[in-house]
DOTOR-934015 format. One line per 10 residues: their letters; for each residue z, y, x of C-alpha. Coordinates in steps of 0.05 Angstrom, whole numbers. Each point is the difference from the previous one (the first is absolute). Example, Ala and Ser with C-alpha at 12.3 -4.5 7.8 and 13.67 -1.06 7.14 Angstrom:
2
AS = 156,-90,246  -13,69,27
# end
This chain:
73
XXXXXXXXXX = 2695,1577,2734  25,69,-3  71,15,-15  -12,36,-63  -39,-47,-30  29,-39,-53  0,-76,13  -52,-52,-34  40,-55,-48  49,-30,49
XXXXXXXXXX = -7,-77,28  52,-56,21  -26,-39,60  32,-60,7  -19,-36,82  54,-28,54  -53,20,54  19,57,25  -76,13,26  -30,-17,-64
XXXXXXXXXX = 50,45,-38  -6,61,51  -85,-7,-10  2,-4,-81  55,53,-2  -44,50,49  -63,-16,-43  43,18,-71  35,65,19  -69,25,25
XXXXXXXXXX = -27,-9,-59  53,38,-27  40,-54,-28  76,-4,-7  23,-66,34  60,-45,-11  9,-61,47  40,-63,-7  3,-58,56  18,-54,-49
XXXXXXXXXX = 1,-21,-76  69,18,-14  -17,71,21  -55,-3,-27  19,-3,-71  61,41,6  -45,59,17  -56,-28,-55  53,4,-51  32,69,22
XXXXXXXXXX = -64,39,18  -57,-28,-40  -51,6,47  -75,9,-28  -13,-61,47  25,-45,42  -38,-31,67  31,-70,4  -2,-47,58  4,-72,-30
XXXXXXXXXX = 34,-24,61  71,36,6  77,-12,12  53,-10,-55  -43,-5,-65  -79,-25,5  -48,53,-17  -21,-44,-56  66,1,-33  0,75,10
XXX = -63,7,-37  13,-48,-56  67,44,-10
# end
């Protein structure tokens, strides 16, 4: 994406891979995406709450508070 251009709607990815992160983050920003990350469910809805992200990418499987939980709330 070019510098000048303005960024898509911006989404919170929530993975405690670091590989899996690094890949959906790389495919997101080239599509021109703004991208927030979060390695665990706390995080995770601390920046949910703050930022409103247009969408979140939610790994069911993470540290602190399920990805279920984080959905429901």
């Amino acid at each position: 994406m070019p510098a000048h251009a303005p960024a898509k709607d911006t989404v919170l990815i929530v993975e405690d891979e670091p590989d899996v992160l690094d890949r959906l983050r790389l495919h997101l920003r080239k599509e021109g995406f703004a991208v927030l990350e979060a390695v665990d469910g706390v995080q995770a809805l601390k920046i949910a709450r703050a930022k409103l992200p247009a969408a979140i990418v939610l790994d069911l499987m993470i540290p602190e508070v399920r990805g279920e939980d984080v959905c429901r709330q």
